[in-house]
Biopython code that builds the backbone (N, CA, C, O; Angstrom):
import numpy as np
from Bio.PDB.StructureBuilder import StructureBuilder

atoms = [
    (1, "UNK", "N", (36.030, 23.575, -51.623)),
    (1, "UNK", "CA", (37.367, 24.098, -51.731)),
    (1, "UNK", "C", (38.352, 23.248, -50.933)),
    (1, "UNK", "O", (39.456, 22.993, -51.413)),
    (2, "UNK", "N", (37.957, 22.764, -49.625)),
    (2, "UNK", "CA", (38.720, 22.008, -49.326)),
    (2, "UNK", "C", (39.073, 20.750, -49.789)),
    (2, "UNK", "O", (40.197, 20.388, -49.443)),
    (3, "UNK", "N", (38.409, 19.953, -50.500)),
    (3, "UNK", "CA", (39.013, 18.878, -51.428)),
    (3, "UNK", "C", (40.219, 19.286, -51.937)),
    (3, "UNK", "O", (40.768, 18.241, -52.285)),
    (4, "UNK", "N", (40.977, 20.248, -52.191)),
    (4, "UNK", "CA", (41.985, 20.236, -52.551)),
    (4, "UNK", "C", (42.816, 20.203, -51.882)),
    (4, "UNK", "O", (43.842, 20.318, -52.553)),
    (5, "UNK", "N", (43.059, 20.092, -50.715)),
    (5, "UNK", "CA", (43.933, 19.985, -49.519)),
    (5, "UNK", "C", (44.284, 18.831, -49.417)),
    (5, "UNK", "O", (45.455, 18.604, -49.115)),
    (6, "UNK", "N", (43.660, 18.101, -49.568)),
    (6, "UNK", "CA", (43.244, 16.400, -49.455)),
    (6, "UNK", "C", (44.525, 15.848, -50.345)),
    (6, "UNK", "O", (44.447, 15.970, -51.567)),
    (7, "UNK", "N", (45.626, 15.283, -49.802)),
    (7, "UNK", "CA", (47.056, 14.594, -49.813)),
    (7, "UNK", "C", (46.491, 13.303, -50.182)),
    (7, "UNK", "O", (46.825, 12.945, -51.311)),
    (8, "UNK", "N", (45.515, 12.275, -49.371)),
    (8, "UNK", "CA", (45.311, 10.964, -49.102)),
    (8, "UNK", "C", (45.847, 10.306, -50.903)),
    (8, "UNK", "O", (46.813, 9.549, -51.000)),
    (9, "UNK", "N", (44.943, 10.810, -52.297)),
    (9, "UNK", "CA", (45.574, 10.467, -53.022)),
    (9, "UNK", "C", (46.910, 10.007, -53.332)),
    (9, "UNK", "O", (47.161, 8.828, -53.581)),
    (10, "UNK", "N", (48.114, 11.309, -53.312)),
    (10, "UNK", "CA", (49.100, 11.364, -53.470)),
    (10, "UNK", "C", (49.729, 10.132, -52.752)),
    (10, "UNK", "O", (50.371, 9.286, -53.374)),
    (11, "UNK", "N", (49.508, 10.076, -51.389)),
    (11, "UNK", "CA", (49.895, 9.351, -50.740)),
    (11, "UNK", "C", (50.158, 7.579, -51.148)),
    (11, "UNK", "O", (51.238, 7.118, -50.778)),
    (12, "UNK", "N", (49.554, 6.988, -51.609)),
    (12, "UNK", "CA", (49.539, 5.715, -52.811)),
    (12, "UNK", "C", (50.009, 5.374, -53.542)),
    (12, "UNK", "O", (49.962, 4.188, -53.866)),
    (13, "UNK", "N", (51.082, 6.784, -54.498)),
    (13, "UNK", "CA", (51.535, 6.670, -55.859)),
    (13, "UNK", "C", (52.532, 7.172, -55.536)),
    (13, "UNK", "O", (52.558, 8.127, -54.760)),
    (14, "UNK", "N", (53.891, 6.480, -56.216)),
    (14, "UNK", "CA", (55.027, 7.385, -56.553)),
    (14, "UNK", "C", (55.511, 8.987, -56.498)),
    (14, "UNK", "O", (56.425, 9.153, -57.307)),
    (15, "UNK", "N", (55.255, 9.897, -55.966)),
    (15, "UNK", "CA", (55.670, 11.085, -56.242)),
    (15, "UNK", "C", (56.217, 12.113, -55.147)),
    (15, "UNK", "O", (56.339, 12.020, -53.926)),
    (16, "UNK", "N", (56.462, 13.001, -55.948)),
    (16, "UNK", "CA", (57.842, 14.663, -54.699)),
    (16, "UNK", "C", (56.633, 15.332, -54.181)),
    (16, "UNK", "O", (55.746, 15.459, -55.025)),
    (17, "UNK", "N", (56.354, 15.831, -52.903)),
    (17, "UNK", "CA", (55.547, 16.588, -52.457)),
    (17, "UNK", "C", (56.221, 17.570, -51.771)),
    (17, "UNK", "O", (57.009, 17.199, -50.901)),
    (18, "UNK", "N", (56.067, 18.849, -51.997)),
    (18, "UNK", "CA", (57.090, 19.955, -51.700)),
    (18, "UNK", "C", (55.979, 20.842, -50.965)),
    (18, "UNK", "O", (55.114, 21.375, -51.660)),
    (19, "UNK", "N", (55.980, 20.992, -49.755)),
    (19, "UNK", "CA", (55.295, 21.876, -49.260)),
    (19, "UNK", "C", (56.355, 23.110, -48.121)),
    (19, "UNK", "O", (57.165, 22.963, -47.206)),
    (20, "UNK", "N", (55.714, 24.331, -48.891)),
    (20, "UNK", "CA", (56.135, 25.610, -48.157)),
    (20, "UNK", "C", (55.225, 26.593, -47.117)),
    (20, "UNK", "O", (54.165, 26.318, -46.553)),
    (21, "UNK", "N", (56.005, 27.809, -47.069)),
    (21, "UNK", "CA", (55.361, 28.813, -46.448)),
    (21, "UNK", "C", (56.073, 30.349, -47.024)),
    (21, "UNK", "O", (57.211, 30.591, -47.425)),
    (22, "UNK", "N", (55.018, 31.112, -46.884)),
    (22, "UNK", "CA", (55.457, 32.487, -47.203)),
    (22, "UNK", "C", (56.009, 33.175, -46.065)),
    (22, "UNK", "O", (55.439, 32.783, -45.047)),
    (23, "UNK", "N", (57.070, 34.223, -45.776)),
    (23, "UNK", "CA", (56.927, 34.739, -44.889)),
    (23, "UNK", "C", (55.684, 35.512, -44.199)),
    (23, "UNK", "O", (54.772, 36.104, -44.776)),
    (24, "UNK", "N", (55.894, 35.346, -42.796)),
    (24, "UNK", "CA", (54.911, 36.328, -42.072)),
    (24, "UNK", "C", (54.501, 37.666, -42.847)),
    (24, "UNK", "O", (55.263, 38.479, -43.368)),
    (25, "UNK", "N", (52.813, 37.693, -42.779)),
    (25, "UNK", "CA", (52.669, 39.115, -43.592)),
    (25, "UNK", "C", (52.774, 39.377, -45.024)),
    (25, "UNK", "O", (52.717, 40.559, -45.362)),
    (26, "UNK", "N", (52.913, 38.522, -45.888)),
    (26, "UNK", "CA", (53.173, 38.414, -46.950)),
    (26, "UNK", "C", (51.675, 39.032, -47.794)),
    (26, "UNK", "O", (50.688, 38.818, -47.091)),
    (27, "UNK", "N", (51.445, 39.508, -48.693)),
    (27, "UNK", "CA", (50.104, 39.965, -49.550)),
    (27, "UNK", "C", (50.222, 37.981, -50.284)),
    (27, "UNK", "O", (51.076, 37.149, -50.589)),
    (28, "UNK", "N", (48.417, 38.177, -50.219)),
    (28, "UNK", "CA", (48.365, 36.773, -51.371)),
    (28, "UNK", "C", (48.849, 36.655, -52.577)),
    (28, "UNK", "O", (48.725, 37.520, -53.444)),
    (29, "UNK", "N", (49.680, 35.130, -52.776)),
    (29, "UNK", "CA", (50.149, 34.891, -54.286)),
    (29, "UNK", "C", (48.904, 35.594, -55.368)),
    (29, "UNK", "O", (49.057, 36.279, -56.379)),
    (30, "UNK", "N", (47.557, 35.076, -54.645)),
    (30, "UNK", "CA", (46.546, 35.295, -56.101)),
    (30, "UNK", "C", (45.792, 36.286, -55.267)),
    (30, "UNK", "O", (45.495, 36.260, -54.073)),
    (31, "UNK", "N", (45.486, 37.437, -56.495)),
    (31, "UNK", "CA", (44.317, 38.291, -56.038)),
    (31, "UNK", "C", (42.846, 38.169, -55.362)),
    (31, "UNK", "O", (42.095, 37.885, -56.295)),
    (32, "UNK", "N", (42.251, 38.237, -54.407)),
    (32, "UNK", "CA", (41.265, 37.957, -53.751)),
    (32, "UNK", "C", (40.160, 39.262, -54.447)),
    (32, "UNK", "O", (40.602, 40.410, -54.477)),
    (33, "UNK", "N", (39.176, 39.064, -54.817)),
    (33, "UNK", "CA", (38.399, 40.155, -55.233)),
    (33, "UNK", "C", (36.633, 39.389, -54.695)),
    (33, "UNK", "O", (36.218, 38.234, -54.787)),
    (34, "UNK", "N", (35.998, 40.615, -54.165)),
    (34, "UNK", "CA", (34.484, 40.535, -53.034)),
    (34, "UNK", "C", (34.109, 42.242, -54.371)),
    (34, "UNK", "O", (34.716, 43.273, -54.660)),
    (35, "UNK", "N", (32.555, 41.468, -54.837)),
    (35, "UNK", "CA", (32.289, 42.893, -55.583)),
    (35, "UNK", "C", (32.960, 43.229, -56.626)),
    (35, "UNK", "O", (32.779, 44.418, -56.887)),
    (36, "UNK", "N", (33.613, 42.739, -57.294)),
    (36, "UNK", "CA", (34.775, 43.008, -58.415)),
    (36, "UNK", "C", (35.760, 44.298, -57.965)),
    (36, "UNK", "O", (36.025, 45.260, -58.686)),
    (37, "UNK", "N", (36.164, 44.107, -56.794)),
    (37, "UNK", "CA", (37.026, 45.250, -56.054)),
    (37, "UNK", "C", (38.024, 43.830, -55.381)),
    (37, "UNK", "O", (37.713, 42.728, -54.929)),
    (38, "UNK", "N", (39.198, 44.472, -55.580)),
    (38, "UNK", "CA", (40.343, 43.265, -55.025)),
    (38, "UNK", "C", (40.653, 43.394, -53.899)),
    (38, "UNK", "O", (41.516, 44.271, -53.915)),
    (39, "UNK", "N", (40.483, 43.042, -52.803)),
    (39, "UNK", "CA", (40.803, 43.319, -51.269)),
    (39, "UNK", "C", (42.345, 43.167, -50.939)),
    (39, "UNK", "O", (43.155, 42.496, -51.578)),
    (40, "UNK", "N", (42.539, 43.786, -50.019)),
    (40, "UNK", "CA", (43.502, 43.573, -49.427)),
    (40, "UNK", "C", (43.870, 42.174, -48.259)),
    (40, "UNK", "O", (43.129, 41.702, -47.397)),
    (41, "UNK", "N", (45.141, 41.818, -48.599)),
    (41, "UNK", "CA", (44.958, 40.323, -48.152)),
    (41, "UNK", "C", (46.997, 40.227, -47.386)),
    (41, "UNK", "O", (47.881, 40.338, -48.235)),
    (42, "UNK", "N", (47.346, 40.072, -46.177)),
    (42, "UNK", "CA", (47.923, 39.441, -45.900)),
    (42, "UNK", "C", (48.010, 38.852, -44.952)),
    (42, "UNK", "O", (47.405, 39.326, -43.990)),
    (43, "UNK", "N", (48.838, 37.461, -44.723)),
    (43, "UNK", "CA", (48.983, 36.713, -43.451)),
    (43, "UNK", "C", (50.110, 35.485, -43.692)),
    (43, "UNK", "O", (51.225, 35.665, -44.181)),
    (44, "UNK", "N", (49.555, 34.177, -43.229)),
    (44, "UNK", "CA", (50.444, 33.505, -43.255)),
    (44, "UNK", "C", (49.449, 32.761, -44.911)),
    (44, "UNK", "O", (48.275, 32.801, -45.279)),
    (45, "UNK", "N", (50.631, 32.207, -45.430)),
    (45, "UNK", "CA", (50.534, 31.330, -46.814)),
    (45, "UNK", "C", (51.205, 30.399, -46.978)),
    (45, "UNK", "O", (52.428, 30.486, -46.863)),
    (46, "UNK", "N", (50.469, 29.035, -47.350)),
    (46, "UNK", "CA", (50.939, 27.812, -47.625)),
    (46, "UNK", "C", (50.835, 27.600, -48.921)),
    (46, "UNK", "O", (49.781, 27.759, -49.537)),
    (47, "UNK", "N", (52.113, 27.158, -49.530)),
    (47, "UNK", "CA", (52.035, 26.745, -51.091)),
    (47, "UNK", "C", (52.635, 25.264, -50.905)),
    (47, "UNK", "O", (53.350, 24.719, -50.065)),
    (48, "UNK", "N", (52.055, 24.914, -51.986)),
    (48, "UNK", "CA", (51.970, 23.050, -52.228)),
    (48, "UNK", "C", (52.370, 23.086, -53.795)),
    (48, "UNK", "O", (51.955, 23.951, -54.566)),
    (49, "UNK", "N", (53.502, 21.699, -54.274)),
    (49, "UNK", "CA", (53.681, 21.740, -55.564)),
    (49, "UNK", "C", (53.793, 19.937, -55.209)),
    (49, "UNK", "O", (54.406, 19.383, -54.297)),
    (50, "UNK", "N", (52.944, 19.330, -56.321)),
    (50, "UNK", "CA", (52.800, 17.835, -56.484)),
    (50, "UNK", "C", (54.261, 17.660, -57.471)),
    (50, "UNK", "O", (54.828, 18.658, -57.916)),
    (51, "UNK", "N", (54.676, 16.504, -57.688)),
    (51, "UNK", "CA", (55.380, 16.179, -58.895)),
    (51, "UNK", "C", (55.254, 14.890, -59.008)),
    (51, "UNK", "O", (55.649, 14.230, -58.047)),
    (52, "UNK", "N", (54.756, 14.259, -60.032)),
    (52, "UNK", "CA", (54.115, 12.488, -59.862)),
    (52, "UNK", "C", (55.676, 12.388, -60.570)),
    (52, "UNK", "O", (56.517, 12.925, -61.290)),
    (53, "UNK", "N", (55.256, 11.073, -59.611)),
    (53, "UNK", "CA", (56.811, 10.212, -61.054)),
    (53, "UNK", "C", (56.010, 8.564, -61.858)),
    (53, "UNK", "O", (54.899, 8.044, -61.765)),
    (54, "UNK", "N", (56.624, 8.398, -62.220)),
    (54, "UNK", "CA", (56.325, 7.204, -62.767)),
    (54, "UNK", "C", (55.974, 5.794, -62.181)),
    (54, "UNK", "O", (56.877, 5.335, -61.482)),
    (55, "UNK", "N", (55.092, 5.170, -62.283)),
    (55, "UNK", "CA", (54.547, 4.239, -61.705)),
    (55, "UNK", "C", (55.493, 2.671, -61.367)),
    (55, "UNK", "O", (55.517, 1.894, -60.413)),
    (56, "UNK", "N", (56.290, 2.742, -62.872)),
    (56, "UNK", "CA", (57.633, 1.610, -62.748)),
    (56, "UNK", "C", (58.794, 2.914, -62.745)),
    (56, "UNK", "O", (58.553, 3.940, -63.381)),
    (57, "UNK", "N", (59.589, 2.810, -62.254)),
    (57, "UNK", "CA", (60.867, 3.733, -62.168)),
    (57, "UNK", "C", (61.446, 2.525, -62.342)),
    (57, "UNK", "O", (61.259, 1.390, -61.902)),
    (58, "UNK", "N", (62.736, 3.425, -63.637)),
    (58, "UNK", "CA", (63.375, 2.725, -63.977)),
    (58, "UNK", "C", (64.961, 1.492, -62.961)),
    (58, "UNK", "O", (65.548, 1.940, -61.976)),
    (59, "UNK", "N", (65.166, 0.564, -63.346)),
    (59, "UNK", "CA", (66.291, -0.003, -62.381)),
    (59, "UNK", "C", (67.591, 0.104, -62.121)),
    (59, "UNK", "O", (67.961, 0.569, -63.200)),
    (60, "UNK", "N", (68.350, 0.032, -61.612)),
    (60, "UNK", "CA", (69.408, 0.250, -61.161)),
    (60, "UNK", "C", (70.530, -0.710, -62.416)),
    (60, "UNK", "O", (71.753, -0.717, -62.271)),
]
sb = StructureBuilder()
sb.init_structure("model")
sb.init_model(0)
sb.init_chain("A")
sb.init_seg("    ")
for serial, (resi, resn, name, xyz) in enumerate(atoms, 1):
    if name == "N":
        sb.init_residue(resn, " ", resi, " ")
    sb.init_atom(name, np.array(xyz, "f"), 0.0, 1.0, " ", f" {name:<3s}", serial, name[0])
structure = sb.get_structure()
C-alpha cells in the first residue's frame, strides 16, 4: 500500500502536484469496512491529485 505514496516518479516528468488536508476530525473520504461492517473512521486526512502535462510543452 505504501507504493503509492511514492512521489520519486512524478518527480522526473513535467507535472501539477496538489497536495491537501482535511480538516481535523473529519470521517474518511472512502468507507473503511473489517467483516463486511463499515467502521467508524475519523482523524487527520491527506489527499493527493497528480496532473501530468506534456513532455514538450508548447513555446512561447
Amino acid at each position: 500500500m505504501t507504493h503509492a505514496l511514492d512521489l520519486s516518479r512524478w518527480l522526473t516528468q513535467p507535472c501539477i502536484i496538489i497536495i491537501g488536508q482535511m480538516p481535523g476530525g473529519a470521517p474518511s473520504p472512502t468507507p473503511i469496512y473489517v467483516d463486511d461492517q463499515a467502521i467508524s473512521t475519523k482523524g487527520h486526512t491527506v489527499v493527493r491529485w497528480i496532473y501530468p502535462l506534456p513532455a514538450d510543452p508548447p513555446g512561447l
